[in-house]
N, CA, C and O atoms as a MOPAC input file, in Angstrom:
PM7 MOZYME 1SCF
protein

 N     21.32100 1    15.10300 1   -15.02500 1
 C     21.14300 1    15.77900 1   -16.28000 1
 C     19.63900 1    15.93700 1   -16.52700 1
 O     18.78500 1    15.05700 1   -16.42400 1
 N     19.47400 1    17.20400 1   -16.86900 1
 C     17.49700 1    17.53100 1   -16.88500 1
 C     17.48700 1    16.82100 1   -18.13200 1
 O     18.38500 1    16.28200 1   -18.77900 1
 N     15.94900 1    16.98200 1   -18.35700 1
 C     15.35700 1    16.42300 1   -20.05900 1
 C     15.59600 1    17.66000 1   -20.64400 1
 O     15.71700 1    18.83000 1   -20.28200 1
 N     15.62800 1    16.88100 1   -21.87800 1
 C     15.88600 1    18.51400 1   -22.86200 1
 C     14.37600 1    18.55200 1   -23.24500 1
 O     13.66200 1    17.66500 1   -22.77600 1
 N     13.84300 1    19.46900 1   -24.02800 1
 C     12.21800 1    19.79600 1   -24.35200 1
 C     11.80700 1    18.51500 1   -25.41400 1
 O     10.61400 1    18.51700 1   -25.71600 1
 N     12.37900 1    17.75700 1   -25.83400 1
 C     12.15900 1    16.68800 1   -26.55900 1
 C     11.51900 1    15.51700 1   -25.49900 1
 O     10.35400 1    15.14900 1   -25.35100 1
 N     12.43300 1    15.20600 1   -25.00700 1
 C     12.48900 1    14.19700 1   -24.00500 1
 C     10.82400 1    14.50500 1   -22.88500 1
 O      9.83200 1    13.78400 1   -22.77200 1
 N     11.09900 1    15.65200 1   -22.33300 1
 C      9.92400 1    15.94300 1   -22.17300 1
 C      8.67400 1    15.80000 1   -22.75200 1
 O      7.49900 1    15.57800 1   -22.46300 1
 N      9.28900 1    15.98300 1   -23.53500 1
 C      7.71200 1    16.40600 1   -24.91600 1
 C      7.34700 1    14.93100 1   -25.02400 1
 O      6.14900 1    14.66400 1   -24.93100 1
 N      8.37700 1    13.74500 1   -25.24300 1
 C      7.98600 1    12.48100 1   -24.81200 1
 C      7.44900 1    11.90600 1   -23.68600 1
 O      6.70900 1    10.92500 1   -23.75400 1
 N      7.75200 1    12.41700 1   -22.69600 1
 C      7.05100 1    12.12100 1   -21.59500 1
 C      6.03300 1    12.17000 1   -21.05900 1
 O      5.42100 1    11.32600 1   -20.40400 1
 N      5.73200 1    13.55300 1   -21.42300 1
 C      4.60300 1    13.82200 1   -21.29300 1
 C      3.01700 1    12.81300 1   -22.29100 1
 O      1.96300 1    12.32000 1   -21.89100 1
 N      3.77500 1    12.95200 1   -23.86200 1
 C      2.96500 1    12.24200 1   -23.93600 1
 C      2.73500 1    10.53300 1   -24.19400 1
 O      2.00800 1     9.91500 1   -24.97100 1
 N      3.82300 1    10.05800 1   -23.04200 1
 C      3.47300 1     8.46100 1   -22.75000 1
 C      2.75600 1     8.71500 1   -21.57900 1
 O      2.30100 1     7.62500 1   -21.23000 1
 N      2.35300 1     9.74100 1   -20.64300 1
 C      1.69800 1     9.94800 1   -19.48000 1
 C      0.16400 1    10.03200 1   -20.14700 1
 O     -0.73800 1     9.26300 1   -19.81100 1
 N      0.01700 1    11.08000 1   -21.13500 1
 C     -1.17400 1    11.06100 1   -21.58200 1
 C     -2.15100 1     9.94700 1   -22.53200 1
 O     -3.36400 1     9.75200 1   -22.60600 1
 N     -0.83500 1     9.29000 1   -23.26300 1
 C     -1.38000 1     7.75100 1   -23.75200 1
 C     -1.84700 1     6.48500 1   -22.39200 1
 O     -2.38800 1     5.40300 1   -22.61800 1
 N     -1.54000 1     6.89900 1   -21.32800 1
 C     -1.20100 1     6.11800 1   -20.23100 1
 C     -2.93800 1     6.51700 1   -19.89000 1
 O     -3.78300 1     5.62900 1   -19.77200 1
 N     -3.17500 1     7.62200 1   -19.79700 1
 C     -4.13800 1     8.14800 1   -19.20200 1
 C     -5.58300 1     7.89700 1   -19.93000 1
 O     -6.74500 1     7.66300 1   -19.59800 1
 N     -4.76300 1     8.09900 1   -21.20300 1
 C     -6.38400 1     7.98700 1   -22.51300 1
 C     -6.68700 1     6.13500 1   -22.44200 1
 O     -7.78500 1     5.57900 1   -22.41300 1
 N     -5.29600 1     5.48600 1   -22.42800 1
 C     -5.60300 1     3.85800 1   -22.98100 1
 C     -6.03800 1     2.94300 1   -21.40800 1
 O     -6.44100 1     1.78100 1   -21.46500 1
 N     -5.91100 1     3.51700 1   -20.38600 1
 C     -6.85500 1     2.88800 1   -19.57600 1
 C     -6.81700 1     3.86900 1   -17.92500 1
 O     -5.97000 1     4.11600 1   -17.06700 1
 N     -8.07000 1     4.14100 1   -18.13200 1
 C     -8.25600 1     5.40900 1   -17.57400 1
 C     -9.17300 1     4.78100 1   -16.23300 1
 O     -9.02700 1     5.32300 1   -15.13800 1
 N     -9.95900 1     3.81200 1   -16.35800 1
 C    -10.22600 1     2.82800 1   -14.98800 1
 C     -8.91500 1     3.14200 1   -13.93000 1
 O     -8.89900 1     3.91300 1   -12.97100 1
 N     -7.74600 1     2.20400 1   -14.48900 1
 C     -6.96300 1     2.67000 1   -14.09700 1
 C     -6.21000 1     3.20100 1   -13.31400 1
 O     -5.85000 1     2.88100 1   -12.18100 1
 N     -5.83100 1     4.55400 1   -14.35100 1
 C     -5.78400 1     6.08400 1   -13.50900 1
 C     -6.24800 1     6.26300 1   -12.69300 1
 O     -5.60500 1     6.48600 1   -11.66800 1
 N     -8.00600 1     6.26300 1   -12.70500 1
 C     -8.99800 1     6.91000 1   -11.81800 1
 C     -8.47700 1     5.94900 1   -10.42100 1
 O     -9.21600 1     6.14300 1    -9.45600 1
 N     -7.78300 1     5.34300 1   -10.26000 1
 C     -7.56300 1     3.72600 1    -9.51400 1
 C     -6.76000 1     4.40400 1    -8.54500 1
 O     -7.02400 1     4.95200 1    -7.47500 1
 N     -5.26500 1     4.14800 1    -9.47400 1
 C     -4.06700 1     5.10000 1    -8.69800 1
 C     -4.30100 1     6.47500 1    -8.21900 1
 O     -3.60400 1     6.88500 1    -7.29100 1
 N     -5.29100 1     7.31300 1    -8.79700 1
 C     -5.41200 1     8.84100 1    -8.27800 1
 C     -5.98900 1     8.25000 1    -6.95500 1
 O     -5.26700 1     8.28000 1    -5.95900 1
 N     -7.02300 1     7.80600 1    -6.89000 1
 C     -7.86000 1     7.65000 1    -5.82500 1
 C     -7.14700 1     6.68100 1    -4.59000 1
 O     -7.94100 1     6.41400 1    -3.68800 1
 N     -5.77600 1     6.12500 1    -4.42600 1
 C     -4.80900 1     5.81100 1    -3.61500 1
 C     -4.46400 1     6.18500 1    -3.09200 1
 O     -3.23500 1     6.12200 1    -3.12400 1
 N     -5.30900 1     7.26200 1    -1.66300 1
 C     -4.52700 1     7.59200 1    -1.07500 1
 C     -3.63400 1     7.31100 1    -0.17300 1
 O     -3.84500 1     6.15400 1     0.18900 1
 N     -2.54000 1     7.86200 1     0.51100 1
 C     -2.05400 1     7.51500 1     1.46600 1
 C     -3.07200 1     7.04500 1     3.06800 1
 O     -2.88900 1     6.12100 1     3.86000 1
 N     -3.88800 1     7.88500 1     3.04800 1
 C     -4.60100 1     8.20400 1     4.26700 1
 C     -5.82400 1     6.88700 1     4.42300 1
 O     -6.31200 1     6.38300 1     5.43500 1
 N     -6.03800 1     6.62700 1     3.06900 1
 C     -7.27100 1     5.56400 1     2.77400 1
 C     -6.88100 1     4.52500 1     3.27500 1
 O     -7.41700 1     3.87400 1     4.17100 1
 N     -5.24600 1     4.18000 1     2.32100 1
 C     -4.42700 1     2.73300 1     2.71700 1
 C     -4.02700 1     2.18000 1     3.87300 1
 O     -3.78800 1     0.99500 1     4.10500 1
 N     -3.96300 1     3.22000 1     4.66500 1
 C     -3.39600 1     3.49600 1     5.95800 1
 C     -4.55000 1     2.63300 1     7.31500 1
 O     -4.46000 1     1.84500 1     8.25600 1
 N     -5.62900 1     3.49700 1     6.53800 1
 C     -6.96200 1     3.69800 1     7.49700 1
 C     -7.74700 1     1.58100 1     7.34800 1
 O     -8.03500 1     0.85200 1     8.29700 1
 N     -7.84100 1     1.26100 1     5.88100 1
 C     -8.00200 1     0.44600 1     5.22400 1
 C     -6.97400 1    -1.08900 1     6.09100 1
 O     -7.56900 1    -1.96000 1     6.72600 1
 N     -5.56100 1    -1.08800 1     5.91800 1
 C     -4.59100 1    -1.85500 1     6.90700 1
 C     -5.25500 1    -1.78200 1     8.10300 1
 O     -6.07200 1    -2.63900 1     8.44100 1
 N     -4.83400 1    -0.36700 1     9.09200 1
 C     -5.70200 1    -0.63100 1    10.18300 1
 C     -6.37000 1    -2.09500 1    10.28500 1
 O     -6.00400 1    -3.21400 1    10.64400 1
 N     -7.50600 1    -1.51500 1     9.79500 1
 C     -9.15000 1    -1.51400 1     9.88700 1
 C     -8.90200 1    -3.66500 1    10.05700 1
 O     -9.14400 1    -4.50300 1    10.92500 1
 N     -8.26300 1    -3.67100 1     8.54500 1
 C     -7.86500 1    -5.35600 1     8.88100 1
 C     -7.29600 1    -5.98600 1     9.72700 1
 O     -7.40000 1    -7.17000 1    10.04800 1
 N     -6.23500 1    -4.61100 1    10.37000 1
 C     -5.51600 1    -5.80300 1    11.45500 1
 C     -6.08800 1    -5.33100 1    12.61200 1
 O     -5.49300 1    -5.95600 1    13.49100 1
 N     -6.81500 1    -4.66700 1    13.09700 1
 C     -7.48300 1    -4.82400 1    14.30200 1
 C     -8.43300 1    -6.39900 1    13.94600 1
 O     -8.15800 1    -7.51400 1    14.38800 1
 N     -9.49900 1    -6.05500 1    13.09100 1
 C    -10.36100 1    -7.48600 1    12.38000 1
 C     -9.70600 1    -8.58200 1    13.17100 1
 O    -10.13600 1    -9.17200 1    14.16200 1
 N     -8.16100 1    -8.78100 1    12.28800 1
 C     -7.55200 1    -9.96300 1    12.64200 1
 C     -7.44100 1   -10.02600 1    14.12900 1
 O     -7.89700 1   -10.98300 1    14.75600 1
 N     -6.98800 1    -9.26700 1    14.56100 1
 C     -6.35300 1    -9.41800 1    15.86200 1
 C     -7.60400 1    -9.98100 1    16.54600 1
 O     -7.47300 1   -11.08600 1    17.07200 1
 N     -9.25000 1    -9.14900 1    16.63900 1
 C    -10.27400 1    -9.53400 1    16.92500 1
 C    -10.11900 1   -11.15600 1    16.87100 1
 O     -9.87100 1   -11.85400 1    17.85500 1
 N    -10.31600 1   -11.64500 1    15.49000 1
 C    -10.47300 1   -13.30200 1    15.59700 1
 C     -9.58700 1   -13.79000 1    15.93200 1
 O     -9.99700 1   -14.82500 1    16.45800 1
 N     -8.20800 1   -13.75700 1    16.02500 1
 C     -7.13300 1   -14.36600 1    16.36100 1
 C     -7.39200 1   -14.27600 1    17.63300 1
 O     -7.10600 1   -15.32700 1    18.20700 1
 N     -7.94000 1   -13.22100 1    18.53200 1
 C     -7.84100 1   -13.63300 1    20.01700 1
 C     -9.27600 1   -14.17200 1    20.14000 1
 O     -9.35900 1   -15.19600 1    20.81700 1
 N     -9.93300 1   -13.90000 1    19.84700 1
 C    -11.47600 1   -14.87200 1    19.92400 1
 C    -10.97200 1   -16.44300 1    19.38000 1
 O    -11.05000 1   -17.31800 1    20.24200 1
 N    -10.75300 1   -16.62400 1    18.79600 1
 C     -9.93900 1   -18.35400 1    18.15800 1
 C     -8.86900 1   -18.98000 1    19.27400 1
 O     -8.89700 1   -20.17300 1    19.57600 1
 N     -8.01500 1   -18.12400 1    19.79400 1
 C     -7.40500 1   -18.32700 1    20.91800 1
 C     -8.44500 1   -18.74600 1    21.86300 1
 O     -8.85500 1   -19.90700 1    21.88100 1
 N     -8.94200 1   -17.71500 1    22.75100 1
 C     -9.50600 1   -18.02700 1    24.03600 1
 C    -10.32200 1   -18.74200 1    23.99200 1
 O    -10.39800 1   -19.50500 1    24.95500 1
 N    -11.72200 1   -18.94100 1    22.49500 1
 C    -12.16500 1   -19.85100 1    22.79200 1
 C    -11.91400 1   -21.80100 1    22.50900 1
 O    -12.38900 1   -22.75100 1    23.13000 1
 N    -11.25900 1   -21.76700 1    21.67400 1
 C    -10.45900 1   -23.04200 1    21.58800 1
 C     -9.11000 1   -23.64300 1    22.63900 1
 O     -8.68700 1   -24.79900 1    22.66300 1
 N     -8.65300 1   -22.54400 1    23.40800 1
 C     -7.36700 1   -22.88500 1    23.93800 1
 C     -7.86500 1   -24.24300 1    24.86300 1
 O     -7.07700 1   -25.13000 1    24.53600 1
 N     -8.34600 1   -24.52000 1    25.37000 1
 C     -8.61000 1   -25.86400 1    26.23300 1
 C     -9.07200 1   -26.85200 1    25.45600 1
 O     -8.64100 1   -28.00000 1    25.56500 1
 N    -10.07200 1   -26.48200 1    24.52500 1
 C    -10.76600 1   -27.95700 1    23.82900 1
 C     -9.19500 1   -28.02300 1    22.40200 1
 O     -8.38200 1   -28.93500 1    22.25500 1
 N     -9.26300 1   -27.17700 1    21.89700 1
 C     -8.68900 1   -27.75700 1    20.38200 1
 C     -7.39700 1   -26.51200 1    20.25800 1
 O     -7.62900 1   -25.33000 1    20.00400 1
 N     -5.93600 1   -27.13500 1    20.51900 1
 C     -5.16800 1   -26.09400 1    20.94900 1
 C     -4.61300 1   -26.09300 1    19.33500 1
 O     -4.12200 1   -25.01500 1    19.00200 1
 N     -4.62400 1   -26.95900 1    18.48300 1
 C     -4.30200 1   -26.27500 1    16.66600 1
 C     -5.12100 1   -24.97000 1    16.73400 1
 O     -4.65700 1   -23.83800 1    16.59700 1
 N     -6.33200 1   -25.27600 1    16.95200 1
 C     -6.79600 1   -23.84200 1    16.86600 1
 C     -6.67900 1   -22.86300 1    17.26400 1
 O     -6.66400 1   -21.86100 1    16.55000 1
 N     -6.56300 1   -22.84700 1    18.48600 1
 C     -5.86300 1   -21.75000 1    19.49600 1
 C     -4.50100 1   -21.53400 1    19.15200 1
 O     -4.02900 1   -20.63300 1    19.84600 1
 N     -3.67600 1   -22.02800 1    18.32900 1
 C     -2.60100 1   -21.75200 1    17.76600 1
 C     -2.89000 1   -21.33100 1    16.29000 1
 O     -1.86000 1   -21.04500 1    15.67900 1
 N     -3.77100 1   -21.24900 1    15.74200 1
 C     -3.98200 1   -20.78100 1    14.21200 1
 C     -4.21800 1   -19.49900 1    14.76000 1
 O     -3.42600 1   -18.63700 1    14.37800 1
 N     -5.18000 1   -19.10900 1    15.63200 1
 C     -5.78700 1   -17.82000 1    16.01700 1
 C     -4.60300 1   -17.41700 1    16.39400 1
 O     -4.55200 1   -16.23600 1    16.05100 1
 N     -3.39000 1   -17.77900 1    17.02000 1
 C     -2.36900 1   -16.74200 1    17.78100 1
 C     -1.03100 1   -16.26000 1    16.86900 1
 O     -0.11900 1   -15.49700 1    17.18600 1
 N     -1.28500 1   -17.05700 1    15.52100 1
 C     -0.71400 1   -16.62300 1    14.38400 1
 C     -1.20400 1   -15.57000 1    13.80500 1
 O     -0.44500 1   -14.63800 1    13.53900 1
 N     -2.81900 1   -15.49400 1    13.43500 1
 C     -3.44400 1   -14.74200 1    12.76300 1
 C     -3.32600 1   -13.60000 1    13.08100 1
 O     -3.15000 1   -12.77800 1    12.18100 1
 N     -3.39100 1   -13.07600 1    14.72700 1
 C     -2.87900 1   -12.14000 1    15.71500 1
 C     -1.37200 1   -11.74600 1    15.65500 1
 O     -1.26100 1   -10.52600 1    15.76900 1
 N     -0.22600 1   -12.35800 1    15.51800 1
 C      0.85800 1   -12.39200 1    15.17700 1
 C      0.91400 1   -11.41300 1    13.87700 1
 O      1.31900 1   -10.25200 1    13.94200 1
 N      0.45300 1   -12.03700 1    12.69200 1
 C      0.04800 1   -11.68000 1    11.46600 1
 C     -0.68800 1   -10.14300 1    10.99800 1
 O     -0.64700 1    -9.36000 1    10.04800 1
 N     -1.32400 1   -10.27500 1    12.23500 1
 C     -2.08800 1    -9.24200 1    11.79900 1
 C     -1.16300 1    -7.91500 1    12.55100 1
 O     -1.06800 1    -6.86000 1    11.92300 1
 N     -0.75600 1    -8.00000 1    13.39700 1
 C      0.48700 1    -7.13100 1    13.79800 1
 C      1.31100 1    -6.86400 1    12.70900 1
 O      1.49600 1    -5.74800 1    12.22500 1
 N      1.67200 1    -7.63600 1    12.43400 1
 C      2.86100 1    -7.62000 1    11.55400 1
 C      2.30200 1    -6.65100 1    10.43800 1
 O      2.99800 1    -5.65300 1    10.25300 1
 N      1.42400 1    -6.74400 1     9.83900 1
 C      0.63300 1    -5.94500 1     8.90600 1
 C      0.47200 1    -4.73200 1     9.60700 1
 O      1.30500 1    -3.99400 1     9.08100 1
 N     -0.04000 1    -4.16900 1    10.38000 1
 C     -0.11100 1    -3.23300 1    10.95000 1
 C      0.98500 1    -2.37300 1    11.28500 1
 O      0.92900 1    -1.18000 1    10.98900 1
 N      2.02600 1    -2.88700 1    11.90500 1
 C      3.82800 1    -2.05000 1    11.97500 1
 C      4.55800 1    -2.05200 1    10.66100 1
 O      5.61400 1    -1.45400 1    10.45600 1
 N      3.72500 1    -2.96700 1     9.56800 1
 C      4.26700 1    -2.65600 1     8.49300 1
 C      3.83800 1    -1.03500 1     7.79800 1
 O      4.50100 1    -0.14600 1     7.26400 1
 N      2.48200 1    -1.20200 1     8.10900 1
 C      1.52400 1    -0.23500 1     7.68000 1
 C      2.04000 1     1.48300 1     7.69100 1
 O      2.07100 1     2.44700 1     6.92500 1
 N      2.48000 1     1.04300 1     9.40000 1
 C      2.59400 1     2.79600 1    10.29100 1
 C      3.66100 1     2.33300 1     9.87600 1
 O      3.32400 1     1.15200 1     9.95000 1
 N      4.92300 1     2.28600 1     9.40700 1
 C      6.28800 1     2.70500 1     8.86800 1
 C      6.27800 1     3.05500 1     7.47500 1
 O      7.07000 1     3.93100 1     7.12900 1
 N      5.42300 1     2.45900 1     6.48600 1
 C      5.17300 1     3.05800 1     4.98500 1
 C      4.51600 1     4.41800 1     5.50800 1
 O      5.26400 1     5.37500 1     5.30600 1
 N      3.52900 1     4.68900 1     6.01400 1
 C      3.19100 1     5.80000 1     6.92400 1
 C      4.14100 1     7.17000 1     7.11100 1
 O      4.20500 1     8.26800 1     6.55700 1
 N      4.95300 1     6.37700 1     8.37900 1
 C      5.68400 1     7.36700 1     8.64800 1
 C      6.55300 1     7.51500 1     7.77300 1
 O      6.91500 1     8.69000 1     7.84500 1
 N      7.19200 1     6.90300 1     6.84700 1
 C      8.44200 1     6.93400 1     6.27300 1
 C      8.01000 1     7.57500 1     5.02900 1
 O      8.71200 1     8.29900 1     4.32200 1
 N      6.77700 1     7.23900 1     4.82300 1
 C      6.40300 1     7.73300 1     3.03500 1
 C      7.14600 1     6.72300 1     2.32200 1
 O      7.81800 1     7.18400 1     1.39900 1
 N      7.24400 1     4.97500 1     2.55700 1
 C      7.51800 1     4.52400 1     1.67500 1
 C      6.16600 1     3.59400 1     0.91200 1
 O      5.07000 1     3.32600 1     1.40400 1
 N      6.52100 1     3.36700 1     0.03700 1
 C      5.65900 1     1.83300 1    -0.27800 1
 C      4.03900 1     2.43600 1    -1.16900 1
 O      3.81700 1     3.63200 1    -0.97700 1
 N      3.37600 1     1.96400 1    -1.73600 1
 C      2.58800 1     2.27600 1    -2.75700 1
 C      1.87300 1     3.49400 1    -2.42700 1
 O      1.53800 1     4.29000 1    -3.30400 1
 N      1.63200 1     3.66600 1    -1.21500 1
 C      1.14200 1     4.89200 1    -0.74500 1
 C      1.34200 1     6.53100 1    -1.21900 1
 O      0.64500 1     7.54000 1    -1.32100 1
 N      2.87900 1     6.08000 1    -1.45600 1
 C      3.81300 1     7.19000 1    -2.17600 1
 C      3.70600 1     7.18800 1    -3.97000 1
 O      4.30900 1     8.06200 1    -4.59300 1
 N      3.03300 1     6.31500 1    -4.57300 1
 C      3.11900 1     6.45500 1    -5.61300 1
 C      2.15700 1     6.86400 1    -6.91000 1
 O      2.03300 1     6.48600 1    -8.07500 1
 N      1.48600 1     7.95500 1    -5.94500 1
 C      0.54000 1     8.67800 1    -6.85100 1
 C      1.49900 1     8.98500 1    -8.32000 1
 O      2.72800 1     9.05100 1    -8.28900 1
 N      0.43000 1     9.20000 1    -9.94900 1
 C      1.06200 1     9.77800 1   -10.89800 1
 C      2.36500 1    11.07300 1   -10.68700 1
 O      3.36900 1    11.20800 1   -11.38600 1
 N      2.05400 1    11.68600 1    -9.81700 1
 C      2.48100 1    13.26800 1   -10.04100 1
 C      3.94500 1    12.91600 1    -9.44400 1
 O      4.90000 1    13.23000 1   -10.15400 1
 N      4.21200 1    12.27300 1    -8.16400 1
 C      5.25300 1    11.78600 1    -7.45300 1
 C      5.99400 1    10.71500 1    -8.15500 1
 O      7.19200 1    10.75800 1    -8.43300 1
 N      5.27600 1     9.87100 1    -8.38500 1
 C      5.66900 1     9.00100 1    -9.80100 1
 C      6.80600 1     9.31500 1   -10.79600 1
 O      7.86800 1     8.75400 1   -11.06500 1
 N      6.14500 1    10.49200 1   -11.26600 1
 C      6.80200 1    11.37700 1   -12.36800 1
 C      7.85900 1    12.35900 1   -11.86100 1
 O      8.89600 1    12.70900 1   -12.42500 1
 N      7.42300 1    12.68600 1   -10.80100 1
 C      8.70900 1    13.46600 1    -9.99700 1
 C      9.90000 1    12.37900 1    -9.76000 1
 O     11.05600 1    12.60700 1   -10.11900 1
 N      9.57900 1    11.41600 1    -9.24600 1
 C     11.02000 1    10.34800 1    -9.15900 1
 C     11.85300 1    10.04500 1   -10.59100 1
 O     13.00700 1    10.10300 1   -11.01300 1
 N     10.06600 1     9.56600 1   -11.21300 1
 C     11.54800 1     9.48900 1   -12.60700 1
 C     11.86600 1    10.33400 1   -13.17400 1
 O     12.74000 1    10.00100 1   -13.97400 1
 N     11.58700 1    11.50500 1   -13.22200 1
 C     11.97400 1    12.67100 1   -13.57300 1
 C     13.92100 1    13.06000 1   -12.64300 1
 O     15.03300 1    13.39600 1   -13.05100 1
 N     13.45000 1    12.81900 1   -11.64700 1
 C     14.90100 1    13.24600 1   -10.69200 1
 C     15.78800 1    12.04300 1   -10.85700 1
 O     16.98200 1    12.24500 1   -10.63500 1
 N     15.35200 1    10.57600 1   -11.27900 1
 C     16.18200 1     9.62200 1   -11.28300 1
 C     16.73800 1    10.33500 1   -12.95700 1
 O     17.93200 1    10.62300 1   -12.88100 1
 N     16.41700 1    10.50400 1   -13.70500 1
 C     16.64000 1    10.91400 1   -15.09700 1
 C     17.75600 1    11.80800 1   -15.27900 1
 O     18.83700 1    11.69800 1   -15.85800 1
 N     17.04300 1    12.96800 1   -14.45000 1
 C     18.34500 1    13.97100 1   -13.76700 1
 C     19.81300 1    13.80000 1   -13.47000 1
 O     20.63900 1    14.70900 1   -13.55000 1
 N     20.14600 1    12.14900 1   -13.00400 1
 C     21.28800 1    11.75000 1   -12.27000 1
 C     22.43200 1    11.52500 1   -12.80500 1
 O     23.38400 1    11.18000 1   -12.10500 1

């Protein structure tokens, strides 16, 4: 079921109270992109993977807790990363939730 012009007319302006009462914010979520978040993950789990295998190889003979913290961190940092490229590919997860798309969902959930 659509909004009728009321409902709208409400919506619109809890979007614009949204926008005026903290606009830090806004400027926050606009600037989220998909491509940033994406690039940003990366960027950490290579990092990790870096020290996790540097912590490995160089501890594995003298101090093997450590060489086992590092092969978690590596573990970990994978894991972050295949999490990453499936919000990615799939378009799920905060990436997707610019204002405009935002408003398109609850707009179509509203619809139902």
């Amino acid at each position: 079921m659509p909004l009728n012009d009321k409902e709208q007319e409400i919506l619109d302006e809890i979007e614009r109270q949204f926008l005026k009462d903290d606009p830090k914010l806004a400027r926050a979520v606009l600037a989220a992109e998909p491509t940033q978040m994406f690039r940003r993950a990366t960027q950490r789990s290579v990092a990790g993977l870096v020290v996790g295998l540097a912590l490995m190889l160089f501890f594995f003979t003298s101090n093997t807790l450590v060489a086992m913290v590092g092969f978690i961190i590596m573990v970990a940092s994978t894991f972050v990363f295949v999490v990453a490229l499936r919000r990615r590919t799939m378009g799920i997860g905060p990436a997707n939730l610019s204002p405009a798309s935002w408003l398109d969902q609850l707009r179509s959930k509203w619809r139902r």
